[in-house]
C-alpha positions as CSV (number, residue, x, y, z in Angstrom):
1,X,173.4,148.2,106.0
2,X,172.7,147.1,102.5
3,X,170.5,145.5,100.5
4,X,171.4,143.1,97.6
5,X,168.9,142.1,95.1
6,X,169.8,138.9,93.2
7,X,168.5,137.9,89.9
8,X,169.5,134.6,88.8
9,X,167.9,133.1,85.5
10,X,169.2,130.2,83.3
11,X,171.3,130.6,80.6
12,X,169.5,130.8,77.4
13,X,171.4,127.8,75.9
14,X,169.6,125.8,78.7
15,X,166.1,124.0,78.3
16,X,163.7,125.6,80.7
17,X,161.1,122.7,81.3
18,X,159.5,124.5,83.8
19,X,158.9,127.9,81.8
20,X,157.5,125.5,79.3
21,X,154.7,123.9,81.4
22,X,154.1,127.9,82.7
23,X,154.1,128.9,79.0
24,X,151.6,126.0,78.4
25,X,149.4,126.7,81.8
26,X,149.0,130.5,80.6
27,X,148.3,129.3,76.8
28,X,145.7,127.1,78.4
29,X,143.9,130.1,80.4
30,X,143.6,131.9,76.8
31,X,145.9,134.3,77.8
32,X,147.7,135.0,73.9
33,X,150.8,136.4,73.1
34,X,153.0,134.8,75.6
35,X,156.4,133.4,73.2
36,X,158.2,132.1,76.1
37,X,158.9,131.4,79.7
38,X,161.8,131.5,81.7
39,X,161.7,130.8,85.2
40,X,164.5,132.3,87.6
41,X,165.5,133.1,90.9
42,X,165.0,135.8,93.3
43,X,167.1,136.5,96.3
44,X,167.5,139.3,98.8
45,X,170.5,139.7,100.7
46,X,171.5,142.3,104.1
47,X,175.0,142.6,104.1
48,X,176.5,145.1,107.2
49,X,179.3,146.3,105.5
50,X,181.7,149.7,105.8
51,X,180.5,151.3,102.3
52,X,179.0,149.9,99.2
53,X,181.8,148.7,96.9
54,X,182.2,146.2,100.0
55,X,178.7,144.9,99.7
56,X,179.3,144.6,96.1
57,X,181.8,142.5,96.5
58,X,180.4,140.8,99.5
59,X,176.9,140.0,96.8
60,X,179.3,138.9,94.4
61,X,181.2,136.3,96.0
62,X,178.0,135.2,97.7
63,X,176.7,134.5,93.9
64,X,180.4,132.9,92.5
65,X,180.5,130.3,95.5
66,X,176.8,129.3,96.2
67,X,173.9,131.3,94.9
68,X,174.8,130.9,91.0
69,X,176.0,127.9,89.2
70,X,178.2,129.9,86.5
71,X,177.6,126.3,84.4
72,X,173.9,126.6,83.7
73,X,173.2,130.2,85.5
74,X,173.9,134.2,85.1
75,X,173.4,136.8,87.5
76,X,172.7,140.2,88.0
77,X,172.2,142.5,91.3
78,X,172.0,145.6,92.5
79,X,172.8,147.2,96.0
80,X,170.6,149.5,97.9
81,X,171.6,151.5,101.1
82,X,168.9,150.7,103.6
83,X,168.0,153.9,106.5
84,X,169.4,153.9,109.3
């Protein structure tokens, strides 16, 4: 059994609205520093699968066809063999 961990953030060409009204709620609690927001996605996955390469692939696809939209969105993720 495996674990994928799925990062998905807009592309930086896109306008974040959101991480602009976060960046604006944080400015407004005097909290300085803070240049920008951007607000993603987190997803975990279990994939059963014979080995890891397979559950990279399985996380992939998962992201390609659903999870991501490759217009507006990159990914990232990583795999992690759970204990038996």
């Amino acid at each position: 059994m495996y674990l994928a961990k799925i990062l998905i953030t807009l592309r930086k060409s896109i306008l974040d609205p959101q991480g602009k009204a976060v960046r604006h709620a944080l400015q407004s609690l005097k909290l300085s520093g803070i240049e920008e927001v951007r607000i993603g996605k987190f997803i975990e996955i279990k994939i059963s699968s014979k080995n890891k390469k397979e559950a990279e692939k399985i996380a992939e696809e998962a992201c390609k066809k659903l999870l991501a939209n490759p217009v507006m969105e990159n990914y990232t993720f990583s795999i992690e063999e759970l204990p038996a």
